[in-house]
C-alpha positions as CSV (number, residue, x, y, z in Angstrom):
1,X,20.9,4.9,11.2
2,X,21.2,5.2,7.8
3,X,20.1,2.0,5.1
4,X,23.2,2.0,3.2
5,X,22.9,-1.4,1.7
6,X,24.8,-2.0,-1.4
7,X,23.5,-5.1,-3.9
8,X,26.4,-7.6,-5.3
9,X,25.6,-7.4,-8.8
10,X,22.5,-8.7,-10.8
11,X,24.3,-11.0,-13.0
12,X,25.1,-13.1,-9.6
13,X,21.4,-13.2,-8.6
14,X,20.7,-14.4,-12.4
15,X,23.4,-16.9,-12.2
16,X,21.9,-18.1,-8.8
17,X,18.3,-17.6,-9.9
18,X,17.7,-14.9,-6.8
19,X,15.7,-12.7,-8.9
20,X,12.3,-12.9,-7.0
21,X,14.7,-12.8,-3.7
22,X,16.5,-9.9,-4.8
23,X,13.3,-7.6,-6.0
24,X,11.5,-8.8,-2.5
25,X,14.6,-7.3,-0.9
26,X,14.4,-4.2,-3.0
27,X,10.6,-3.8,-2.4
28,X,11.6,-3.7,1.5
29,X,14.0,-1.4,1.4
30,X,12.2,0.8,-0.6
31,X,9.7,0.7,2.1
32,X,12.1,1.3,5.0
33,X,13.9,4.0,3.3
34,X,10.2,5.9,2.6
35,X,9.7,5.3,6.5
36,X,12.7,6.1,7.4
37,X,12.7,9.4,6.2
38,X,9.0,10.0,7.0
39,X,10.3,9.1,11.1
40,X,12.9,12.4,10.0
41,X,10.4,14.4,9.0
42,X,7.9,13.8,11.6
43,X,10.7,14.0,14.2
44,X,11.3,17.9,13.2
45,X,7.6,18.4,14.0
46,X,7.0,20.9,17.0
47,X,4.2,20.6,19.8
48,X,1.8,22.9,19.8
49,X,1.1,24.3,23.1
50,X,-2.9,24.5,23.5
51,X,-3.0,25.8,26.9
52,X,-4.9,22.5,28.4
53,X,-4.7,23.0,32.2
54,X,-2.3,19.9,34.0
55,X,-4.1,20.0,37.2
56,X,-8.4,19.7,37.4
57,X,-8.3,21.2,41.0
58,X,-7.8,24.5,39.4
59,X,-11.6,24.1,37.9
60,X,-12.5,22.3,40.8
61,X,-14.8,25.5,41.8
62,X,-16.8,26.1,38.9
């Protein structure tokens, strides 16, 4: 889901003295957006087969 959270403007958090609220927010979703689209990129990743048996019996012999 996308973070497509849109600020009412700055003169309101001046005029209501939210500026340390407001930059806190920002700081987070500054953070969430970098994670977020790290989860994207990291979801595209593909596994790498490396031919590890499933089953020890197979070895069980040797």
């Amino acid at each position: 889901m996308p973070l497509n959270f849109r600020w009412v403007g700055s003169a309101l958090c001046k005029e209501e003295h939210w500026l340390g609220e407001a930059e806190g927010i920002d700081s987070t979703l500054t953070f969430l957006r970098a994670k977020q689209a790290e989860a994207a990129r990291l979801a595209k990743r593909t596994v790498a087969k490396l031919g590890i048996p499933t089953s020890p019996s197979r070895f069980a012999g040797a």
